[in-house]
FISENU-727536 format. One record per residue: residue in one letter; z, x, y of N, C-alpha, C in turn. Coordinates in steps of 0.1 Angstrom, whole numbers. Layout:
// residues N
<site><code>A</code><n_Z>Z</n_Z><n_X>X</n_X><n_Y>Y</n_Y><ca_Z>Z</ca_Z><ca_X>X</ca_X><ca_Y>Y</ca_Y><c_Z>Z</c_Z><c_X>X</c_X><c_Y>Y</c_Y></site>
...
END
This chain:
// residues 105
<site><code>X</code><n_Z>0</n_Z><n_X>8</n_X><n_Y>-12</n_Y><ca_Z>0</ca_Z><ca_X>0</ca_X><ca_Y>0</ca_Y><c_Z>0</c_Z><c_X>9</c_X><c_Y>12</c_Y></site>
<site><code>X</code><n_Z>-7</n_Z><n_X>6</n_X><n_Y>19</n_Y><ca_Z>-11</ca_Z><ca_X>19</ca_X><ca_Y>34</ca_Y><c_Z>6</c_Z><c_X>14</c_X><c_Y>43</c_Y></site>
<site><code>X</code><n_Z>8</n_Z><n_X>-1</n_X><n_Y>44</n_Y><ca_Z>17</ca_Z><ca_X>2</ca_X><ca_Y>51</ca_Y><c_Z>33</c_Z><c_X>9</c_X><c_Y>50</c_Y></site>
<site><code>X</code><n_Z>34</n_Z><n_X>10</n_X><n_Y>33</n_Y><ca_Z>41</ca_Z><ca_X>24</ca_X><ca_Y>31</ca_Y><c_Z>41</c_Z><c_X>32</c_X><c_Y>33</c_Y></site>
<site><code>X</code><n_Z>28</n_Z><n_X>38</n_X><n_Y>33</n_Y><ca_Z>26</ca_Z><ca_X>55</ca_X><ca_Y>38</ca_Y><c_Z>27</c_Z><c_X>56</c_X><c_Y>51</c_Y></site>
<site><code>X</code><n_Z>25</n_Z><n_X>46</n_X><n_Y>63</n_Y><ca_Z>24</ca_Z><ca_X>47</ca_X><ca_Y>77</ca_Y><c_Z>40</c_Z><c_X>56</c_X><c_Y>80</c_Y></site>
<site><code>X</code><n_Z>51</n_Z><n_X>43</n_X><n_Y>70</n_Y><ca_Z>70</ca_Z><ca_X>47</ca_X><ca_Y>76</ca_Y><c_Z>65</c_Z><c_X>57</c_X><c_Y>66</c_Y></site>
<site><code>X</code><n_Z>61</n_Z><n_X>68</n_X><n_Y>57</n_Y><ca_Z>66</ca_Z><ca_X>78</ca_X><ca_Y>47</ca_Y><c_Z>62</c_Z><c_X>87</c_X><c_Y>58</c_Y></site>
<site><code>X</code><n_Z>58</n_Z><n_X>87</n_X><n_Y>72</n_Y><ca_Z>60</ca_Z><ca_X>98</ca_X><ca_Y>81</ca_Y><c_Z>48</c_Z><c_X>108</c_X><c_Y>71</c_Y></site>
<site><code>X</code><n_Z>40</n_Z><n_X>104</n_X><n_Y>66</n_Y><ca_Z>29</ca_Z><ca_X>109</ca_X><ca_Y>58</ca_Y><c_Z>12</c_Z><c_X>112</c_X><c_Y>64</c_Y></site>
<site><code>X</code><n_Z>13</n_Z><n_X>109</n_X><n_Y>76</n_Y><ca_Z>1</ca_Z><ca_X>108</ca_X><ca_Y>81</ca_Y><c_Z>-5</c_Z><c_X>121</c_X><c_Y>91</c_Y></site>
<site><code>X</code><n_Z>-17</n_Z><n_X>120</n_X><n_Y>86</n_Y><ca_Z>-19</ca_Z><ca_X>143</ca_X><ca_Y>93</ca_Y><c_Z>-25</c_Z><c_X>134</c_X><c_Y>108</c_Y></site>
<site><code>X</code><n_Z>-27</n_Z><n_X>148</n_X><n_Y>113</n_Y><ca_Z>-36</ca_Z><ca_X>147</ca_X><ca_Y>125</ca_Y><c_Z>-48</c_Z><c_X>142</c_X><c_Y>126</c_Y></site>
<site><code>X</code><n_Z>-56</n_Z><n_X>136</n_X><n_Y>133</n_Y><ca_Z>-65</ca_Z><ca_X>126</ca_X><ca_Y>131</ca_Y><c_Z>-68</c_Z><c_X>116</c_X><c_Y>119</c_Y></site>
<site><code>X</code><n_Z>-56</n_Z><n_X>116</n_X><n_Y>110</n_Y><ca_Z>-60</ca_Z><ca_X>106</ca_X><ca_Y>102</ca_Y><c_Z>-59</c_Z><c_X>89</c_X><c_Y>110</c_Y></site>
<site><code>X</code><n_Z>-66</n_Z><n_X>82</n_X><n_Y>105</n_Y><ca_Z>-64</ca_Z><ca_X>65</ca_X><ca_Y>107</ca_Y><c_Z>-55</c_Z><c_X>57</c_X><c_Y>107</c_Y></site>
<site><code>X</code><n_Z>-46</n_Z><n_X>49</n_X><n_Y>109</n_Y><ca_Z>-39</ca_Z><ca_X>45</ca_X><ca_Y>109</ca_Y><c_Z>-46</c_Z><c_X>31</c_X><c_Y>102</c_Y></site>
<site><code>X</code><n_Z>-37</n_Z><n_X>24</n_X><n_Y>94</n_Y><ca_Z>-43</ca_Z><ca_X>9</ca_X><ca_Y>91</ca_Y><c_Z>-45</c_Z><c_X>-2</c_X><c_Y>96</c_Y></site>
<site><code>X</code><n_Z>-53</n_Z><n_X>-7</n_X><n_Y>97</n_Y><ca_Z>-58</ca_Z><ca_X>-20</ca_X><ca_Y>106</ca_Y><c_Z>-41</c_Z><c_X>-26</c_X><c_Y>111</c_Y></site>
<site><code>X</code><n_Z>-41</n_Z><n_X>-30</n_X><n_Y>122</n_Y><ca_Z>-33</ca_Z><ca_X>-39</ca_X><ca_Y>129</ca_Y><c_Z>-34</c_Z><c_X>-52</c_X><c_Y>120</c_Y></site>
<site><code>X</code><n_Z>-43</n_Z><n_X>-60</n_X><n_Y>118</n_Y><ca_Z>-40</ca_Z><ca_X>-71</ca_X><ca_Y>103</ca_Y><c_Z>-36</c_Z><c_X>-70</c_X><c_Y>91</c_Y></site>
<site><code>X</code><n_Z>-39</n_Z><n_X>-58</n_X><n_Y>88</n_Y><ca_Z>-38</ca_Z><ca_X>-51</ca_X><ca_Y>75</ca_Y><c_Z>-26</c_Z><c_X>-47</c_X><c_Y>77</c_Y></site>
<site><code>X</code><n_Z>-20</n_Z><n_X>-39</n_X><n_Y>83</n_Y><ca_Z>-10</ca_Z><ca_X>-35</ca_X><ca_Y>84</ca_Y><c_Z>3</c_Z><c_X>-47</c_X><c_Y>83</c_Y></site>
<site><code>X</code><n_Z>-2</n_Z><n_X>-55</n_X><n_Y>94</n_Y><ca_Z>5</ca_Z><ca_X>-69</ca_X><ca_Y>94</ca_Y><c_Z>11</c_Z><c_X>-76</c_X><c_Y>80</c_Y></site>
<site><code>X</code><n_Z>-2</n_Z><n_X>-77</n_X><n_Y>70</n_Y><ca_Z>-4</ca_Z><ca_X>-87</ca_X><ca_Y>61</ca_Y><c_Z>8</c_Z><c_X>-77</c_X><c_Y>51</c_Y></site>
<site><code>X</code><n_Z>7</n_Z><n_X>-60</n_X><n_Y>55</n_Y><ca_Z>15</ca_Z><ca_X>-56</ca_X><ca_Y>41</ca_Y><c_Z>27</c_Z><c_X>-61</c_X><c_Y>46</c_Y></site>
<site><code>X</code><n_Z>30</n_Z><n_X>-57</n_X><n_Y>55</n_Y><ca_Z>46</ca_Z><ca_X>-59</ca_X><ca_Y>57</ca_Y><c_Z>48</c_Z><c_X>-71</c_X><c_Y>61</c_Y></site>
<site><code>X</code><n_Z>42</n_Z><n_X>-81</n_X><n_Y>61</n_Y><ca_Z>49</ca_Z><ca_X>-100</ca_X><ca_Y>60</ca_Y><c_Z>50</c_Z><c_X>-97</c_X><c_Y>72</c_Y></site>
<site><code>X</code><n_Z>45</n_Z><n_X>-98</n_X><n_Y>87</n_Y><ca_Z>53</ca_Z><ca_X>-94</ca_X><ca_Y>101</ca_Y><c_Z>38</c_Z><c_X>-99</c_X><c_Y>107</c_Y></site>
<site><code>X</code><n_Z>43</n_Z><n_X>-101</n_X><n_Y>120</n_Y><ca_Z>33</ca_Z><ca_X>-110</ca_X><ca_Y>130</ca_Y><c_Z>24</c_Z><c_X>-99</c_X><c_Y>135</c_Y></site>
<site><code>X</code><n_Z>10</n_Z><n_X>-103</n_X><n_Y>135</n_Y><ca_Z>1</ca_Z><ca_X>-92</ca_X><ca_Y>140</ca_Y><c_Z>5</c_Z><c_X>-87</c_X><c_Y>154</c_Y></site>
<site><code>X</code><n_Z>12</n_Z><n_X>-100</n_X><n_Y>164</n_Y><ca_Z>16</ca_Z><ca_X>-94</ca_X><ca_Y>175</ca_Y><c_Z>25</c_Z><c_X>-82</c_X><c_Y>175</c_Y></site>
<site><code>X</code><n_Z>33</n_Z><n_X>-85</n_X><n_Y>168</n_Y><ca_Z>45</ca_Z><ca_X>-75</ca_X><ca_Y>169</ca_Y><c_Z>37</c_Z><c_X>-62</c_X><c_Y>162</c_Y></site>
<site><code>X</code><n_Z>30</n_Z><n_X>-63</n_X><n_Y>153</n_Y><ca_Z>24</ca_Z><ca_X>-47</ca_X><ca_Y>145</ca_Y><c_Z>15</c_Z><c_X>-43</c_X><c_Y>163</c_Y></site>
<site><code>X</code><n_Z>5</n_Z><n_X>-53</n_X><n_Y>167</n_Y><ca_Z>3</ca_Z><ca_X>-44</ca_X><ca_Y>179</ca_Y><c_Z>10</c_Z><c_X>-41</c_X><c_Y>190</c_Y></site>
<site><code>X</code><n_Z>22</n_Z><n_X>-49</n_X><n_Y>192</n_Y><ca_Z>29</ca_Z><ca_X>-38</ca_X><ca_Y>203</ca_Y><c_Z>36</c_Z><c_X>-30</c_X><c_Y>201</c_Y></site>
<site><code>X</code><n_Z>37</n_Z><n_X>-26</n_X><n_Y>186</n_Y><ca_Z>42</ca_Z><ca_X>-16</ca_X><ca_Y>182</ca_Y><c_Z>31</c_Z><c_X>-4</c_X><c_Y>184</c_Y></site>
<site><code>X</code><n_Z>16</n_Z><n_X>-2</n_X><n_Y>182</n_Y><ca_Z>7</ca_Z><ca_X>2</ca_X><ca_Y>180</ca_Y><c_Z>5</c_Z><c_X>4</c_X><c_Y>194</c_Y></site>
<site><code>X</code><n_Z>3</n_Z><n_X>-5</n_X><n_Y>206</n_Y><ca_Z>7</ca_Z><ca_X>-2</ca_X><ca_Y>220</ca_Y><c_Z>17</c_Z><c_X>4</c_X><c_Y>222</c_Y></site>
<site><code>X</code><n_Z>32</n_Z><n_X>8</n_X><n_Y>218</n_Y><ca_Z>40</ca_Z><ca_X>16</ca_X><ca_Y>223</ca_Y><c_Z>37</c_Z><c_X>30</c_X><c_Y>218</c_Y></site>
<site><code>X</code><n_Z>35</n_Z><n_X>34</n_X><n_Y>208</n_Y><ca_Z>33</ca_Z><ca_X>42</ca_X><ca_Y>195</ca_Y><c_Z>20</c_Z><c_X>50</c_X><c_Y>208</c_Y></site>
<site><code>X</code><n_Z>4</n_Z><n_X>40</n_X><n_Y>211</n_Y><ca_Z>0</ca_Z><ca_X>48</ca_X><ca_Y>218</ca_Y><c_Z>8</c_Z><c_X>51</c_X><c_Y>233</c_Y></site>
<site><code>X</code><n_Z>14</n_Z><n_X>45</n_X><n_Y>245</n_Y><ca_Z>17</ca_Z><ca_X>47</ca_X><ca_Y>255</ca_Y><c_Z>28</c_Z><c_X>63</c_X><c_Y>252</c_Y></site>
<site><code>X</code><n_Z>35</n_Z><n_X>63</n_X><n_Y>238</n_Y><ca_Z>39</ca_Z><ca_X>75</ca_X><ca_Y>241</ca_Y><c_Z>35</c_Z><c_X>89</c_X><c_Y>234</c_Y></site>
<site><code>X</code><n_Z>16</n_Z><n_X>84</n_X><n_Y>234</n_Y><ca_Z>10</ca_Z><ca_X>97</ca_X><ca_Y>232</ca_Y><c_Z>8</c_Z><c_X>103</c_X><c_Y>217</c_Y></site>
<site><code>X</code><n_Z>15</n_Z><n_X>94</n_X><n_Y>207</n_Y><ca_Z>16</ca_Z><ca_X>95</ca_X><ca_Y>193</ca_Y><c_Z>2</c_Z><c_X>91</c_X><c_Y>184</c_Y></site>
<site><code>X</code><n_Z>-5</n_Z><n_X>82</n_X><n_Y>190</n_Y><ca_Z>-15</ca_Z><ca_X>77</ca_X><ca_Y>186</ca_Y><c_Z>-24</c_Z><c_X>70</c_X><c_Y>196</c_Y></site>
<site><code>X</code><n_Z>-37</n_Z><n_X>74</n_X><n_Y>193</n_Y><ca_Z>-51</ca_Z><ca_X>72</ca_X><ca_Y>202</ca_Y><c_Z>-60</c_Z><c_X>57</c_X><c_Y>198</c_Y></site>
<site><code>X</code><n_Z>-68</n_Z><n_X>47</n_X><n_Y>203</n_Y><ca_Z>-73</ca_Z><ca_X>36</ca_X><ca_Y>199</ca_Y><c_Z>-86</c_Z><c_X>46</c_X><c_Y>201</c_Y></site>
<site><code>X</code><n_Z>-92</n_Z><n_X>44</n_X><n_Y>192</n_Y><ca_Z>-104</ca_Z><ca_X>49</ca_X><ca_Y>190</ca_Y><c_Z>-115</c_Z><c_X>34</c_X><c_Y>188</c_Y></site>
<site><code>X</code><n_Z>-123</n_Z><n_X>31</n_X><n_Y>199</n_Y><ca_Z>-136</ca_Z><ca_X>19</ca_X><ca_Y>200</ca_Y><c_Z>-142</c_Z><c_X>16</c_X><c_Y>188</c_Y></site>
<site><code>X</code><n_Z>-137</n_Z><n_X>5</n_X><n_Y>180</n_Y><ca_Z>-144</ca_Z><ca_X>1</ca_X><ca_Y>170</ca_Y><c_Z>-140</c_Z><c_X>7</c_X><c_Y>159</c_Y></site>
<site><code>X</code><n_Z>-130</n_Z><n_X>16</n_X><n_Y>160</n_Y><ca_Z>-125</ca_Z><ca_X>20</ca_X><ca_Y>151</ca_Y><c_Z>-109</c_Z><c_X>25</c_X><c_Y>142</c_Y></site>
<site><code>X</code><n_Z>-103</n_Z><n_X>18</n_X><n_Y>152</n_Y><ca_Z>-88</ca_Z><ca_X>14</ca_X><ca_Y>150</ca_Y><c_Z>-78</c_Z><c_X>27</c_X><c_Y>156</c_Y></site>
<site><code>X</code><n_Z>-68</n_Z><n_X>31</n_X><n_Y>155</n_Y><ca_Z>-63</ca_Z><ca_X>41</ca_X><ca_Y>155</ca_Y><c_Z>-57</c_Z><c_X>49</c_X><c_Y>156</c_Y></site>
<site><code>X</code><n_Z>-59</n_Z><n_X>67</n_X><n_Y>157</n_Y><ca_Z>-56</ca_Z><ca_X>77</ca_X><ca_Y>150</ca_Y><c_Z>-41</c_Z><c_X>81</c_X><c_Y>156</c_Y></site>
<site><code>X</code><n_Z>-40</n_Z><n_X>92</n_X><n_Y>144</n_Y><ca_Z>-28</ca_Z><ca_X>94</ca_X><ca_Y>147</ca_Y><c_Z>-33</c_Z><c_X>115</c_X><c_Y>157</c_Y></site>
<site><code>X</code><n_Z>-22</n_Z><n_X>111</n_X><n_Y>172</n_Y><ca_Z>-28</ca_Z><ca_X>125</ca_X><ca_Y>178</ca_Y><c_Z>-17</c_Z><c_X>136</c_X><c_Y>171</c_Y></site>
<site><code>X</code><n_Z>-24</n_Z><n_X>149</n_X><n_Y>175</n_Y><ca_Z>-17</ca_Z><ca_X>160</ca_X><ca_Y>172</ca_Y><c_Z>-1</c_Z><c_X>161</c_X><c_Y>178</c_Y></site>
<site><code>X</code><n_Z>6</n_Z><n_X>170</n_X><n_Y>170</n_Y><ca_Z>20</ca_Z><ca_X>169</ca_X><ca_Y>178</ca_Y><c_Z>23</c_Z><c_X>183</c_X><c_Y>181</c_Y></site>
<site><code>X</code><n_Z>28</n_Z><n_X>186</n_X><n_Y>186</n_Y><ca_Z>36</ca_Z><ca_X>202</ca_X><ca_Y>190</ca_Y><c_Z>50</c_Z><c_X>194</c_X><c_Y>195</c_Y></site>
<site><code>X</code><n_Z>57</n_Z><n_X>203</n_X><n_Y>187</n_Y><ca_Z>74</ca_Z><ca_X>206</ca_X><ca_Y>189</ca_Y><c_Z>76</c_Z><c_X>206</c_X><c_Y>206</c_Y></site>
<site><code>X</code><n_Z>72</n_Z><n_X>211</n_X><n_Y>214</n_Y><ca_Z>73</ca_Z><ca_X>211</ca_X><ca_Y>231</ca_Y><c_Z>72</c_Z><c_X>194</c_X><c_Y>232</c_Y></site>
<site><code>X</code><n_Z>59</n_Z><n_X>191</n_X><n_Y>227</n_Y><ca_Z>53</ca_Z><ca_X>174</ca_X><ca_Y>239</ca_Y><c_Z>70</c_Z><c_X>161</c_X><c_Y>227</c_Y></site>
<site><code>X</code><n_Z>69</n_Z><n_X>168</n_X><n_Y>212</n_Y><ca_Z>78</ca_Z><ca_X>160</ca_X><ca_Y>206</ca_Y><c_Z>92</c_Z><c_X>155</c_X><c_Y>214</c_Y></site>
<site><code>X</code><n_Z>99</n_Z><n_X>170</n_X><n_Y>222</n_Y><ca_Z>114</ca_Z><ca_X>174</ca_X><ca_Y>226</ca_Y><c_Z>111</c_Z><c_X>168</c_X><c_Y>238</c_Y></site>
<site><code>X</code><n_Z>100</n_Z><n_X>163</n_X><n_Y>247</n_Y><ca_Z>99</ca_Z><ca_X>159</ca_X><ca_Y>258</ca_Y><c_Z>101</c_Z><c_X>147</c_X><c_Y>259</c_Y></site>
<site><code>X</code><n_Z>95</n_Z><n_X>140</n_X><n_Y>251</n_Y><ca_Z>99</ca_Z><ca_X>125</ca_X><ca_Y>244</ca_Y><c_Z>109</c_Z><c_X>122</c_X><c_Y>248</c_Y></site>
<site><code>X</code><n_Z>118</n_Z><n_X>125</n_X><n_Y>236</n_Y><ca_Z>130</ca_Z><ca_X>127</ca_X><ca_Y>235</ca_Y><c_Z>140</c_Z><c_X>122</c_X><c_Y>248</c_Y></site>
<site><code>X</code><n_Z>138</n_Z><n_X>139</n_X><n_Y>252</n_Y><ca_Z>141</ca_Z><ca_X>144</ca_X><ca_Y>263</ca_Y><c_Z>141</c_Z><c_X>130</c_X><c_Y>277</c_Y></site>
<site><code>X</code><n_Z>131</n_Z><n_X>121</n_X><n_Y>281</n_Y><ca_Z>130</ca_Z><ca_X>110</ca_X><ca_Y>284</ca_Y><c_Z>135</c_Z><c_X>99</c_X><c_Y>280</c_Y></site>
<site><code>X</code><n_Z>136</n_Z><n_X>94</n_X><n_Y>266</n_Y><ca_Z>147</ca_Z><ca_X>85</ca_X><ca_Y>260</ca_Y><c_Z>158</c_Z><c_X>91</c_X><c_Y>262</c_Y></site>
<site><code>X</code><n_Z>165</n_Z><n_X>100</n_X><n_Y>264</n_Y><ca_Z>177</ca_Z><ca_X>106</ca_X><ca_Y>263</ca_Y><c_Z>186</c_Z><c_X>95</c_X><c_Y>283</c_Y></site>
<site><code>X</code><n_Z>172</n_Z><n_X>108</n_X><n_Y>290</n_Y><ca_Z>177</ca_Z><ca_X>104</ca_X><ca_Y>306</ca_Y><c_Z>175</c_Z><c_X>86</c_X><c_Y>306</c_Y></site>
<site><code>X</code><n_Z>168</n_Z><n_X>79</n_X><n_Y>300</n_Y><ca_Z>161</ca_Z><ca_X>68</ca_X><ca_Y>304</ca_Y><c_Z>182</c_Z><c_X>59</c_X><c_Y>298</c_Y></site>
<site><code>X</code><n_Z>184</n_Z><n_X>64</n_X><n_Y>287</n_Y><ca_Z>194</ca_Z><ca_X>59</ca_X><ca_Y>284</ca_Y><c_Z>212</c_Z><c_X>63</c_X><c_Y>289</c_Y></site>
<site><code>X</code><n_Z>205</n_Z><n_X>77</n_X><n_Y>298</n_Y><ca_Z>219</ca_Z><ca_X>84</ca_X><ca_Y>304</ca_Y><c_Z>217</c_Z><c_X>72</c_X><c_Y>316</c_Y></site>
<site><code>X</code><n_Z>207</n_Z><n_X>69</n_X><n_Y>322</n_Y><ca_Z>205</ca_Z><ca_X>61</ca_X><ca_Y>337</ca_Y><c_Z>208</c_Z><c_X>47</c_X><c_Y>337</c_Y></site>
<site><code>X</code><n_Z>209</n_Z><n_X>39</n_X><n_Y>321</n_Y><ca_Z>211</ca_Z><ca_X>29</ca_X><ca_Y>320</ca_Y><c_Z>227</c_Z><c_X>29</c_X><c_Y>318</c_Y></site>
<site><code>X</code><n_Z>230</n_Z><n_X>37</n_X><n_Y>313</n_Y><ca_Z>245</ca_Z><ca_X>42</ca_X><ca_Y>310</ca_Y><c_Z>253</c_Z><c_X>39</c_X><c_Y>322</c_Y></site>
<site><code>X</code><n_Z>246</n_Z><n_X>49</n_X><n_Y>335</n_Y><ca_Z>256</ca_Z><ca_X>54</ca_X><ca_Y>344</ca_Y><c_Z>253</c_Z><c_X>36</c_X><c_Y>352</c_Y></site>
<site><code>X</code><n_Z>245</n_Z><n_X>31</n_X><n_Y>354</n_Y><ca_Z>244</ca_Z><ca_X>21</ca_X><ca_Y>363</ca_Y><c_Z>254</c_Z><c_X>9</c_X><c_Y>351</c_Y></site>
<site><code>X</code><n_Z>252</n_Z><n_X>9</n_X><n_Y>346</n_Y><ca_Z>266</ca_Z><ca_X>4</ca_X><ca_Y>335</ca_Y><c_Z>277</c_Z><c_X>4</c_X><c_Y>338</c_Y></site>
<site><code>X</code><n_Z>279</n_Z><n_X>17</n_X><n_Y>341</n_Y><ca_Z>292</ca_Z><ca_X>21</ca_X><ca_Y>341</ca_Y><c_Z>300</c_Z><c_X>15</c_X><c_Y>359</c_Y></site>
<site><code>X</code><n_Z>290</n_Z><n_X>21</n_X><n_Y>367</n_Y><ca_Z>291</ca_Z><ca_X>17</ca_X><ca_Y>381</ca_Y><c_Z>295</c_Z><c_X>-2</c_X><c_Y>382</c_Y></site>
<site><code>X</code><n_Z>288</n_Z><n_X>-9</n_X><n_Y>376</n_Y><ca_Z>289</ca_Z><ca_X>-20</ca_X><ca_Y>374</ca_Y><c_Z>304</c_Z><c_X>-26</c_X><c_Y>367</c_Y></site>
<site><code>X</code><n_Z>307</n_Z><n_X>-18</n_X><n_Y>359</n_Y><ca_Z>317</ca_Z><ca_X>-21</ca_X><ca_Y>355</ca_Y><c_Z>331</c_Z><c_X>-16</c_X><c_Y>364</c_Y></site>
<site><code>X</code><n_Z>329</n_Z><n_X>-3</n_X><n_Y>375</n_Y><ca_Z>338</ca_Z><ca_X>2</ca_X><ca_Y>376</ca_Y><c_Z>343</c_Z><c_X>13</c_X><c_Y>373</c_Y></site>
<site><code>X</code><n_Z>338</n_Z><n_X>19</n_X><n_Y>364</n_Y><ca_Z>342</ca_Z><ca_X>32</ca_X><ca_Y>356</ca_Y><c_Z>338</c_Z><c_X>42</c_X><c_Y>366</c_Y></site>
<site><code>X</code><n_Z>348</n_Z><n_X>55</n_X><n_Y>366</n_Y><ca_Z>346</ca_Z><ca_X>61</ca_X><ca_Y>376</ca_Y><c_Z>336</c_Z><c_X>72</c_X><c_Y>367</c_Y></site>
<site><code>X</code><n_Z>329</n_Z><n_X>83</n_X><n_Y>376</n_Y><ca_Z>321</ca_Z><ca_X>93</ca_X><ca_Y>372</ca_Y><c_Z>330</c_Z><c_X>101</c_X><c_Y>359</c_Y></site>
<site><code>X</code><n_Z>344</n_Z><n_X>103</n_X><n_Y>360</n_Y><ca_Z>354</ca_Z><ca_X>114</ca_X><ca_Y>353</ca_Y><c_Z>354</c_Z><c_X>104</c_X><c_Y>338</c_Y></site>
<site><code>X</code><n_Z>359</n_Z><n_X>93</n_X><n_Y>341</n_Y><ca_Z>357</ca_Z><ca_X>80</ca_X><ca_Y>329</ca_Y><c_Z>346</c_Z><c_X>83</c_X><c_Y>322</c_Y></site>
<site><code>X</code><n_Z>335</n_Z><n_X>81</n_X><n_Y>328</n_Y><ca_Z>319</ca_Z><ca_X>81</ca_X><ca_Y>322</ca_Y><c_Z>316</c_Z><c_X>95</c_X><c_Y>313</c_Y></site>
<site><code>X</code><n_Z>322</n_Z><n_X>105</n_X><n_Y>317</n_Y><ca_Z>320</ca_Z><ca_X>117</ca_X><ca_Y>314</ca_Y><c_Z>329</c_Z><c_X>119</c_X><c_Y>301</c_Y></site>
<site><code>X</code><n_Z>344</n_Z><n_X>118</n_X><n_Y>302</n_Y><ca_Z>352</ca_Z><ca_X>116</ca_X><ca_Y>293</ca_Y><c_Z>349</c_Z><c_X>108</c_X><c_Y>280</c_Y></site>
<site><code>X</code><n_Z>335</n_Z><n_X>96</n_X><n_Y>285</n_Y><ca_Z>336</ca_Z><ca_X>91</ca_X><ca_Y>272</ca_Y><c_Z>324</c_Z><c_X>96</c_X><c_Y>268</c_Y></site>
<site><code>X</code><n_Z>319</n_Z><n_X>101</n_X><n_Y>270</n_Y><ca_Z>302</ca_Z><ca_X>112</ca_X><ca_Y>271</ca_Y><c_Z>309</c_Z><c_X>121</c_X><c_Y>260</c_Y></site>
<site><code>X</code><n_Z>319</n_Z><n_X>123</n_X><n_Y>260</n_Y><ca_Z>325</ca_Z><ca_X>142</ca_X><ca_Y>257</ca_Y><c_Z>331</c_Z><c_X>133</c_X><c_Y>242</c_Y></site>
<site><code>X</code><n_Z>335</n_Z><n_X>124</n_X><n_Y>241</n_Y><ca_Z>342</ca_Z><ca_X>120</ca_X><ca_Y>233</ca_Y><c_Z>333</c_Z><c_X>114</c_X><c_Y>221</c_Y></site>
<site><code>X</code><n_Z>326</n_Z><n_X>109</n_X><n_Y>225</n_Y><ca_Z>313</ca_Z><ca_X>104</ca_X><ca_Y>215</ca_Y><c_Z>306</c_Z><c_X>117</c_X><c_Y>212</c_Y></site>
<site><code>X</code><n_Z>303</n_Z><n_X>130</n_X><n_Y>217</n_Y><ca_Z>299</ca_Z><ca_X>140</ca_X><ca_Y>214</ca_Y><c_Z>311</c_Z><c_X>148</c_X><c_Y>200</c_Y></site>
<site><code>X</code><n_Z>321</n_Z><n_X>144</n_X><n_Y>206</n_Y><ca_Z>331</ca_Z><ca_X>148</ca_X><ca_Y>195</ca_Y><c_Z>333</c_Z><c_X>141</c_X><c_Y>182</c_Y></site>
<site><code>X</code><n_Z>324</n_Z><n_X>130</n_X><n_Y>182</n_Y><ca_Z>325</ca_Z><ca_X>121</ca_X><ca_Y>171</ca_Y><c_Z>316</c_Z><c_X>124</c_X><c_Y>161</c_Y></site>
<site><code>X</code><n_Z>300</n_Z><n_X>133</n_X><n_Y>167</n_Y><ca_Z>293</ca_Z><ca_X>132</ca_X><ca_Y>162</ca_Y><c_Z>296</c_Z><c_X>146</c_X><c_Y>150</c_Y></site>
END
């Protein structure tokens, strides 16, 4: 079933990805939701829509991977801190519990 191999993190550089319906049909799941997954997947550079021909998966280097990342990380420190301000928590609080969930891991 292709849509197994998609999650086995199995797929090289320019290979295809499986039709957005097909994909859909294996995993029982709404075509919408397989394409905005396939829209997010390309917006962050992971995969290209190729015209008429569905699409590929792009090359990766360890740099563009960590930058990713690196962006979910701040996108979720900035949701954090405006959280926090909302609530009241001071900068020393926010930090304290930053350091403490670090100590968890």
């Amino acid at each position: 079933m292709q849509g197994q191999k998609l999650f086995s993190a199995s797929l090289s550089k320019g290979e295809f990805l499986p039709s957005i319906r097909g994909l859909a049909k294996d995993l029982k799941i709404s075509v919408i939701t397989t394409m905005k997954a396939y829209e997010q997947l390309a917006d962050e550079g992971l995969i290209t829509a190729a015209q008429g021909k569905g699409f590929y998966v792009n090359a990766q280097d360890s740099e563009m991977i960590k930058e990713q990342h690196l962006r979910k990380v701040e996108e979720s420190l900035t949701d954090a801190i405006a959280a926090a301000e909302v609530a009241g928590i001071s900068n020393d609080e926010l930090k304290g519990m930053l350091e403490a969930l670090l100590d968890v891991e």
